[in-house]
C-alpha positions in Angstrom: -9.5 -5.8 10.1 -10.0 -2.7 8.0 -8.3 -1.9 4.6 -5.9 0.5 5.8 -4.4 -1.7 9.0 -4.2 -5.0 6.4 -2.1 -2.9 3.9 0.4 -1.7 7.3 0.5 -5.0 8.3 1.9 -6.2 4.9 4.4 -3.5 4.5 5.7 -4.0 8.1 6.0 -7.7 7.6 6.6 -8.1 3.9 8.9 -4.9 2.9 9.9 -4.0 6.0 10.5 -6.7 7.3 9.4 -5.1 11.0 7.5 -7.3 13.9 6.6 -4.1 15.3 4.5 -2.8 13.2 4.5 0.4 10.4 6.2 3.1 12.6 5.1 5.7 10.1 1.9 8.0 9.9 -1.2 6.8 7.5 0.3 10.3 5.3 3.7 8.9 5.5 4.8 9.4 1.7 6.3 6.0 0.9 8.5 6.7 -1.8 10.3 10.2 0.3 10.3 7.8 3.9 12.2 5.2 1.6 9.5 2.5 3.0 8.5 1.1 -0.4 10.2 1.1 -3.9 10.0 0.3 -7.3 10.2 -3.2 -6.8 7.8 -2.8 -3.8 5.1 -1.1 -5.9 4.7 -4.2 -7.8 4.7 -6.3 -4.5 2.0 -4.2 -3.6 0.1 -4.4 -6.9 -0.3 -7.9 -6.5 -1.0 -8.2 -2.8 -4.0 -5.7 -3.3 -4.9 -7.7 -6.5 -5.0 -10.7 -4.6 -6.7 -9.5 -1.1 -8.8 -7.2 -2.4 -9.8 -8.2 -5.5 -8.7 -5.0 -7.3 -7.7 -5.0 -11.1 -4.3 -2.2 -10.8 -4.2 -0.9 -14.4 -0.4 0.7 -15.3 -2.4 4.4 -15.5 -3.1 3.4 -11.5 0.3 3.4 -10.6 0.5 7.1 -9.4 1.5 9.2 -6.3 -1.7 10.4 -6.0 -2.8 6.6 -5.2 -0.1 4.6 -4.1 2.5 6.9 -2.1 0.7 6.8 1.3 -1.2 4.2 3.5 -4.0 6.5 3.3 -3.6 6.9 -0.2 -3.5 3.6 -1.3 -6.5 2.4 1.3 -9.0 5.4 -0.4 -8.1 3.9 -3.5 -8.7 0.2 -3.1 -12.0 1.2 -1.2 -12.8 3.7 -4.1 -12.4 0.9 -6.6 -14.5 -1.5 -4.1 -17.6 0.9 -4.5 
């Protein structure tokens, strides 16, 4: 499973509590859709810490890398390079 489906799966499951899936686009912004908030970010944080791997420094913790699904997967794959 690629980056990008294993962070919708968590969202649907884990903050959205949904058996059917992320009904949202890959551009979907998550904090204007309402799909994740604050507390969700840190949910987030430490699911892609723990999967992935990935150190998320507090400077990380921007729109520009954690407001999308597309977003976020560039980002963990940039930091896998």
């Amino acid at each position: 499973m690629d980056i990008k489906a294993q962070i919708r799966q968590y969202i649907a499951k884990n903050l959205l509590f949904s058996d059917n899936g992320f009904g949202y686009d890959d551009d979907a912004s998550f904090l204007e859709e309402g799909i994740v908030d604050s507390l969700g970010v840190m949910e987030l944080v430490l699911f892609i810490e723990e999967k992935f791997g990935v150190k998320v420094k507090d400077e990380d913790l921007t729109p520009d890398n954690f407001d999308s699904i597309n977003k976020l997967g560039n980002f963990i794959q940039h930091r896998l390079a």
